[in-house]
C-alpha positions as CSV (number, residue, x, y, z in Angstrom):
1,X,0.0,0.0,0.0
2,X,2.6,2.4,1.1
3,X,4.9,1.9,-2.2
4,X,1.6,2.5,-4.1
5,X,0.7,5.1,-2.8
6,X,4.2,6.8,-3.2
7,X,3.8,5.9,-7.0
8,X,0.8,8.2,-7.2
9,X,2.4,10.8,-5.2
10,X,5.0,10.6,-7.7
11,X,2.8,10.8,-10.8
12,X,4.0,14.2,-12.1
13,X,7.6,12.8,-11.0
14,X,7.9,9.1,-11.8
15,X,11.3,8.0,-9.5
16,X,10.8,4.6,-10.2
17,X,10.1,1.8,-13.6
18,X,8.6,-1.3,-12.1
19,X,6.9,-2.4,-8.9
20,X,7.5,-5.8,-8.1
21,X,5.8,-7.2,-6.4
22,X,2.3,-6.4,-4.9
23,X,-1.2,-8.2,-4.5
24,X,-3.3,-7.0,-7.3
25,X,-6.2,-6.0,-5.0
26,X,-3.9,-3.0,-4.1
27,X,-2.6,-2.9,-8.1
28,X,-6.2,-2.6,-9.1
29,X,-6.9,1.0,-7.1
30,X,-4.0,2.4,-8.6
31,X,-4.6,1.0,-12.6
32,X,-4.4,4.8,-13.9
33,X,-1.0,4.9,-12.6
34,X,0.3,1.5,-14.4
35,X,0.9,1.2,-17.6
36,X,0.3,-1.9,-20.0
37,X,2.5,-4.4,-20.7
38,X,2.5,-7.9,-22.3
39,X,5.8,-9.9,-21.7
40,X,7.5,-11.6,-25.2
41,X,7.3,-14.6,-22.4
42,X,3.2,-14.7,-22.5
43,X,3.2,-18.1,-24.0
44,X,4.9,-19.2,-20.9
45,X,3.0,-18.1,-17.8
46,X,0.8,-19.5,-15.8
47,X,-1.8,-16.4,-15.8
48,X,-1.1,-14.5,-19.1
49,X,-0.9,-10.8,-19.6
50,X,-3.1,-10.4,-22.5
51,X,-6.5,-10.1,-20.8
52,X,-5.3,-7.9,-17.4
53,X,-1.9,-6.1,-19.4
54,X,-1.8,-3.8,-16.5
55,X,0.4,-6.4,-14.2
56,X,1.9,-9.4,-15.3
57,X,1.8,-12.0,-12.4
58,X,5.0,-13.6,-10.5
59,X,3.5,-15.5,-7.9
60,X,-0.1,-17.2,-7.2
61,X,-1.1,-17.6,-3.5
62,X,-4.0,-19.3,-1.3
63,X,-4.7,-17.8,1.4
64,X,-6.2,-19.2,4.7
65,X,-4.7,-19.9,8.5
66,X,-1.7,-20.7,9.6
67,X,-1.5,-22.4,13.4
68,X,0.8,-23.3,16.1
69,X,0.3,-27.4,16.1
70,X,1.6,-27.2,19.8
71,X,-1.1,-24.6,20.3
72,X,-4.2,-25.6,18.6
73,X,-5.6,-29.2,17.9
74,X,-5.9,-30.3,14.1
75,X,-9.7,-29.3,13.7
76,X,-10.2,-27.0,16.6
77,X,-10.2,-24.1,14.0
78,X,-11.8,-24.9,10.2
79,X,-12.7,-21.5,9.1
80,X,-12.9,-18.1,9.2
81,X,-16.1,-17.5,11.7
82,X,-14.0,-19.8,14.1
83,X,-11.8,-17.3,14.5
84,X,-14.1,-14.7,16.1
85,X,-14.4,-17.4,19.0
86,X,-13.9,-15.4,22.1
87,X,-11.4,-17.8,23.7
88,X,-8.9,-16.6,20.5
89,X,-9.1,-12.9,22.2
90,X,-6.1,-10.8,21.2
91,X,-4.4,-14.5,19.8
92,X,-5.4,-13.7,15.8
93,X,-2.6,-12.2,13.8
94,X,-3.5,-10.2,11.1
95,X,-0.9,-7.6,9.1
96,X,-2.1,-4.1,8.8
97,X,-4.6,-3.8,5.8
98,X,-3.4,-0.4,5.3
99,X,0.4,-1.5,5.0
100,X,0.1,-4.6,3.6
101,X,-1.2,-6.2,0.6
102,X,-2.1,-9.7,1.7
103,X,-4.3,-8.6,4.8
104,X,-5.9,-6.1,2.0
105,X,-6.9,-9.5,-0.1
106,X,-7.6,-10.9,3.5
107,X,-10.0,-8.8,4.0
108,X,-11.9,-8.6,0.7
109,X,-11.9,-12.2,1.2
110,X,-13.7,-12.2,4.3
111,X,-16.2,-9.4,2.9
112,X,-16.8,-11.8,-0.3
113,X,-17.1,-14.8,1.8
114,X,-19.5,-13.2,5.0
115,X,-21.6,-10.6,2.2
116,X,-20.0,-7.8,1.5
117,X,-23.4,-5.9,-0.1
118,X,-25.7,-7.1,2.6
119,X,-22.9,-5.6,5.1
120,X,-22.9,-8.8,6.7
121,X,-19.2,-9.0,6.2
122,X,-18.6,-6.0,8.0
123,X,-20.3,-7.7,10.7
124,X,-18.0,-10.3,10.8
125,X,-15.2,-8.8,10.2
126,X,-16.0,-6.3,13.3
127,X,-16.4,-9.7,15.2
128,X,-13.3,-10.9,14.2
129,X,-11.3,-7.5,14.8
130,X,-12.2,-7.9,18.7
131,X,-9.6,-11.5,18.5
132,X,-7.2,-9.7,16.2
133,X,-3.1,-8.5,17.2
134,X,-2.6,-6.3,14.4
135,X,1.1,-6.2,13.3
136,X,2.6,-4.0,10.7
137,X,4.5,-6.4,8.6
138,X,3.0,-9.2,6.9
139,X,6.1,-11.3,8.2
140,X,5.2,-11.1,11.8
141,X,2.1,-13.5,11.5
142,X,4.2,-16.9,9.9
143,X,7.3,-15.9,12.3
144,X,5.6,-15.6,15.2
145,X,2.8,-18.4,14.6
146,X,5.6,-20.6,14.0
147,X,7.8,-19.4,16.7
148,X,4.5,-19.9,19.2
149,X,4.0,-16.2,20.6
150,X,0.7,-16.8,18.8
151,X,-1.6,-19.4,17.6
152,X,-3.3,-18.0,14.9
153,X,-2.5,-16.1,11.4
154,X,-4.0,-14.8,8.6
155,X,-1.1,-15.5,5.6
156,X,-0.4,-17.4,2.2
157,X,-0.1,-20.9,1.8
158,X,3.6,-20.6,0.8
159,X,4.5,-19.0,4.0
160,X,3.2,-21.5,6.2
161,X,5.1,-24.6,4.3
162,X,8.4,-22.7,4.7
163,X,7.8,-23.2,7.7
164,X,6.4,-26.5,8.3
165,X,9.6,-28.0,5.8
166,X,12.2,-26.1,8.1
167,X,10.9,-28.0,11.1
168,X,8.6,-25.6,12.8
169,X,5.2,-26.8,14.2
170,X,2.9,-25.0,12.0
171,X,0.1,-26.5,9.6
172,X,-2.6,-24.6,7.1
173,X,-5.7,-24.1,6.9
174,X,-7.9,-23.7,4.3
175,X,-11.0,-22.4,5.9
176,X,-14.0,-23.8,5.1
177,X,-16.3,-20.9,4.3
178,X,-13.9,-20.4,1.3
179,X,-10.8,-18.0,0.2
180,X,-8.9,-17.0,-3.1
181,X,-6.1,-17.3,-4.5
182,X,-4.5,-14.4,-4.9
183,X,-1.9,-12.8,-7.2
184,X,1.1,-10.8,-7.1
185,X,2.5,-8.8,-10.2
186,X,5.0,-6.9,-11.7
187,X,3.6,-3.7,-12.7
188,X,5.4,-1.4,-15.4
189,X,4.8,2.3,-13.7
190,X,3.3,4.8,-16.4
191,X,6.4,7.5,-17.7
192,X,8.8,6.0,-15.8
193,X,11.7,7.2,-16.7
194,X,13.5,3.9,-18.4
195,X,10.7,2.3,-20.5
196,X,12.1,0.4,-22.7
197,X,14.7,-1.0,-20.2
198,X,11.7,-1.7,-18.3
């Protein structure tokens, strides 16, 4: 968020040629600030170019829970909702939406999933906010899940199998209720001041 934002502060000034990388639910807000690009590779990735030109993706991620195994049974938590379980007060980690892109997706996640029209969403996530530690770097929530100052995260799927494969008693969930999986892109910044080198 903040790196976008400094992209649009920059507009009449561009410092910078690419971004890489950020969730495109931040990318999106800032589309008049990108400029299109479709990579000579397009034949070879896994999400091509040609129908979203404005970011070309790097990485694809699933997002859901990651746990401390020593401090939460396998099944104790399945979803979402069972995170707004009182007896998880002030133990839900959860990076800064404002700060970082995966809690961004996080939470349009849990406003899809809950109703975000019928502002049932909001509900929950209002519910869920009274259970949350709010960190400012996405980081925090695997390294401290896995390290057991917490029991519960909100992160990608690839964070928590680091993890897991370097010996640290973590596992995943994929709640129940649903998630997404959810992109991160290279984005070519409009007038940069290199763009063919870009």
């Amino acid at each position: 968020g903040e790196l976008f934002n400094r992209i649009k502060a920059e507009a009449a000034n561009v410092q910078a040629d690419i971004m890489f990388t950020g969730g495109i639910d931040s990318g999106g807000s800032f589309r008049d600030y990108l400029a299109d690009y479709v990579s000579i590779e397009e034949g070879k990735l896994f999400d091509p170019a040609k129908t979203h030109p404005w970011y070309n993706a790097v990485y694809l991620h699933p997002m859901g829970i990651i746990y401390n195994t020593n401090l939460v049974k396998e099944g104790e938590v399945k979803g979402w909702m069972d995170l707004t379980d009182p007896k998880w007060e002030g133990k839900v980690l959860m990076p800064d939406p404002r700060k970082s892109g995966s809690a961004f997706g996080e939470l349009f996640i849990h406003l899809n999933a809950f109703g975000r029209d019928n502002g049932k969403g909001w509900e929950y996530f209002k519910n869920l906010y009274k259970n949350l530690t709010v960190t400012t770097s996405s980081s925090h929530t695997y390294k401290f899940v896995a390290s057991g100052e917490f029991p519960l995260g909100m992160t990608h799927e690839r964070n928590a199998y680091k993890y897991r494969d370097g010996g640290s008693p973590v596992g995943f969930i994929y709640p129940e209720e649903g998630t997404a999986v959810r992109p991160d892109g290279i984005y070519l910044i409009k007038n940069g001041p290199n763009p063919e080198l870009a």
